[in-house]
DOMAR-622492 format. One record per residue (C-alpha): x, y, z; residue in one letter; residue number from 1. Coordinates in steps of 0.2 Angstrom, whole numbers. Layout:
! residues N
REC      xx      yy      zz   resn   resi
REC       X       Y       Z      A    NUM
...
//
This chain:
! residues 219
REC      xx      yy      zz   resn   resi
REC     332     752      98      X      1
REC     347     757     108      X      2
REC     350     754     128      X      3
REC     341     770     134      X      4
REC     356     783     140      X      5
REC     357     782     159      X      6
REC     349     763     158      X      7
REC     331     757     164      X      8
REC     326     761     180      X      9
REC     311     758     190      X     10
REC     302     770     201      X     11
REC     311     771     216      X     12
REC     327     775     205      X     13
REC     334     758     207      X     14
REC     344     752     191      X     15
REC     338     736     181      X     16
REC     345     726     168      X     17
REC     336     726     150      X     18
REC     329     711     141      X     19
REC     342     709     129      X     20
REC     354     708     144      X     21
REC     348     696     153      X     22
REC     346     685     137      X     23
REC     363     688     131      X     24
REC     369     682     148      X     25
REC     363     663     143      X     26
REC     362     665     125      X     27
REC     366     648     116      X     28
REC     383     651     110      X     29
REC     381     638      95      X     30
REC     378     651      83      X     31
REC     394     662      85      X     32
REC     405     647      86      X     33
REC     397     647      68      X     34
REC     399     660      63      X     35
REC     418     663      70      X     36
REC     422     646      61      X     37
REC     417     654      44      X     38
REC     426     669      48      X     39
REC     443     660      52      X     40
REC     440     650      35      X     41
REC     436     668      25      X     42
REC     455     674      34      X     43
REC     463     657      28      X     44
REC     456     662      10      X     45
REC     461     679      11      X     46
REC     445     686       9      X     47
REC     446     696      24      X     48
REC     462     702      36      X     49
REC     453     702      55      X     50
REC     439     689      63      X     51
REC     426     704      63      X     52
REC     429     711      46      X     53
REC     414     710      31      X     54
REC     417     698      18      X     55
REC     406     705       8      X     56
REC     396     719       5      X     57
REC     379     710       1      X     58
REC     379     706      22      X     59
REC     373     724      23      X     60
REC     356     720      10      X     61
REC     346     715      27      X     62
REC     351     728      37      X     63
REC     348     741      23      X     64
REC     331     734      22      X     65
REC     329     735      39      X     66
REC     333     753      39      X     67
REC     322     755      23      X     68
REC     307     749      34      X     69
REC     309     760      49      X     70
REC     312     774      37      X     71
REC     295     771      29      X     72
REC     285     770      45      X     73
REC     292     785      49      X     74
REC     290     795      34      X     75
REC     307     798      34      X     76
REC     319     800      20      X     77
REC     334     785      21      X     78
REC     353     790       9      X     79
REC     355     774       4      X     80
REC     371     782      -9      X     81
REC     383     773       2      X     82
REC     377     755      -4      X     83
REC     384     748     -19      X     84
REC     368     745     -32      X     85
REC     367     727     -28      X     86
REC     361     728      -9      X     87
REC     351     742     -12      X     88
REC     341     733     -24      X     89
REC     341     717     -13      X     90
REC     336     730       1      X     91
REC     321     739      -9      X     92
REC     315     721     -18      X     93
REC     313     715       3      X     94
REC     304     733       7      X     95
REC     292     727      -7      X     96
REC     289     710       0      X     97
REC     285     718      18      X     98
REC     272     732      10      X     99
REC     264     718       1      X    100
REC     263     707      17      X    101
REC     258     725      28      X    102
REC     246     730      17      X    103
REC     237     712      17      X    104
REC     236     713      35      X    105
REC     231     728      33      X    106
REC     243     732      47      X    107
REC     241     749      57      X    108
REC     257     752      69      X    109
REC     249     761      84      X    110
REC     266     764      95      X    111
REC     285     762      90      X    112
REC     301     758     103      X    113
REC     293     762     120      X    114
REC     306     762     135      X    115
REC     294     752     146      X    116
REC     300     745     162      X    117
REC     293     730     173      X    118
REC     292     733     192      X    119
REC     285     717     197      X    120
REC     298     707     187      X    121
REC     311     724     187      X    122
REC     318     723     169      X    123
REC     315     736     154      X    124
REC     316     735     136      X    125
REC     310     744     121      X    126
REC     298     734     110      X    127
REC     299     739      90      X    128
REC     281     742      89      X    129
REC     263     741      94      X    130
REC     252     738      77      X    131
REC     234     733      74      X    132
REC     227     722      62      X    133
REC     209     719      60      X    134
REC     206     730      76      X    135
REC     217     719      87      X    136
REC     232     724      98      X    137
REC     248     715      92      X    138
REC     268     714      95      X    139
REC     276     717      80      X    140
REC     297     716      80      X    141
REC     305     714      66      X    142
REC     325     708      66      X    143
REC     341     705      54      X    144
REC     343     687      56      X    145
REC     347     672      43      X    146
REC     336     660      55      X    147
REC     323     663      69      X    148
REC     330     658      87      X    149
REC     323     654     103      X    150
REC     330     670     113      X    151
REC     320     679      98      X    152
REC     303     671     105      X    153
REC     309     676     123      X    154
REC     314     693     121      X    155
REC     295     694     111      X    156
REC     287     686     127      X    157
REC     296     695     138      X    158
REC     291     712     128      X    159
REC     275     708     129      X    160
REC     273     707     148      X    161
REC     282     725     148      X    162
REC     269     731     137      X    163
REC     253     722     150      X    164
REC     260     727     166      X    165
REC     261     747     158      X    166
REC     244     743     147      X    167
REC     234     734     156      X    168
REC     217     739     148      X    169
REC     225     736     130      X    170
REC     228     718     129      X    171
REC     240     710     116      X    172
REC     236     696     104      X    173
REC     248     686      96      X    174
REC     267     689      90      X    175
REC     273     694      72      X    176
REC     291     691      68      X    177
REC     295     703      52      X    178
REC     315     697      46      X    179
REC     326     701      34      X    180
REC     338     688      31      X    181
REC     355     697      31      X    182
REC     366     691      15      X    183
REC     350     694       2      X    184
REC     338     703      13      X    185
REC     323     689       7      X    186
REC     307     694      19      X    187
REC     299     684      30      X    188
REC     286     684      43      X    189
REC     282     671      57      X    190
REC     268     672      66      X    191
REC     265     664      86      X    192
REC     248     667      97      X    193
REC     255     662     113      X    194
REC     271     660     119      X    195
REC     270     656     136      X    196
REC     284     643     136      X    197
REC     296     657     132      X    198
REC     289     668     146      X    199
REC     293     656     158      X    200
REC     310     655     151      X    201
REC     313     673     154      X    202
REC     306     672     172      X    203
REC     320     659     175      X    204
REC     331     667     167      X    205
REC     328     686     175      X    206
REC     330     677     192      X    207
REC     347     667     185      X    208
REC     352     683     179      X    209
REC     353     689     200      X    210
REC     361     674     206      X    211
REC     375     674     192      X    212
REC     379     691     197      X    213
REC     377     687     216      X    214
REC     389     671     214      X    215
REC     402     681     204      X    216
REC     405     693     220      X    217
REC     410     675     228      X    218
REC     424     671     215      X    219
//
């Protein structure tokens, strides 16, 4: 979901910085020095004119799929005319995948993209959904991604305190990670009950995120 127009802000009317912010801030960078290579390489071959051009069409199957799965949660209709046959049939064989995996959990979404915001840690974020499965509270998130990444399991943690401190009488169990790889779309879904580690990394990293910006007034 979209930064919220007008940004988070807490109570008193004080602006804060959302999760993905503060993340991006101290994002390991390995993974676009990657993926800038392989560009460069794909300009050299002439397969594509500029660093952020497509190089082919089939990047868009995880997105499509993506798309396809929010559409169906919200029993909403998706034009997928725009896609060449290919992607949208990488993008519907992965919609398949996720039903087949939703209806085994038996997966119930409860709430979907809530603009919550921490005042005790003073950060916001909007967490993809809420679901239930066997009668338990759970984060569910789902992502367009070839790999799983660590800032992916500190943005969940950190989702999930926005969701307590708001919540408090409706605990959270566990973390399900729904992704689409973005070339082919193939499904996947990872699974964490705690992630406590990655909480504490997003505590270092909110107060980091303060002092960066305090030290850049120095310079």
């Amino acid at each position: 979901m979209p930064h919220p127009k007008g940004g988070y802000k807490l109570k008193d009317g004080s602006k804060v910085p959302g999760v993905t912010t503060i993340i991006g801030r101290f994002k390991e960078t390995g993974g676009l020095l990657y993926w800038a290579c392989e560009q460069g390489k794909a300009i050299e071959r002439g397969e594509i004119s500029t660093l952020y051009d497509k190089r082919d069409e089939a990047a868009e199957a995880g997105t499509l799929a993506h798309a396809m799965v929010e559409a169906y949660i919200n029993h909403t209709t998706l034009d997928v005319s725009k896609y060449p046959s290919d992607v949208v049939a990488q993008a519907t064989q992965a919609l398949e995948m996720y039903l087949t995996w939703e209806n085994t959990t038996k997966l119930k979404i409860i709430e979907q993209e809530m603009e919550l915001v921490s005042e005790t840690y003073k950060f916001g974020g909007c967490p993809d959904a809420i679901g239930e499965i066997d009668g338990v509270l759970t984060l569910v998130d789902w992502k367009t991604s070839n790999g799983v990444y660590v800032d992916m399991l500190i943005q969940l943690a950190a989702y999930k305190q926005l969701w307590q401190e708001n919540n408090p009488d409706r605990s959270l169990k566990g973390f399900h990670l729904c992704r689409f790889s973005k070339d082919r779309a193939d499904f996947t879904h990872h699974y964490w009950l705690e992630l406590d580690d990655a909480w504490r990394q997003f505590v270092l990293f909110r107060e980091a995120y303060d002092i960066d910006k305090r030290l850049k007034k120095r310079v």
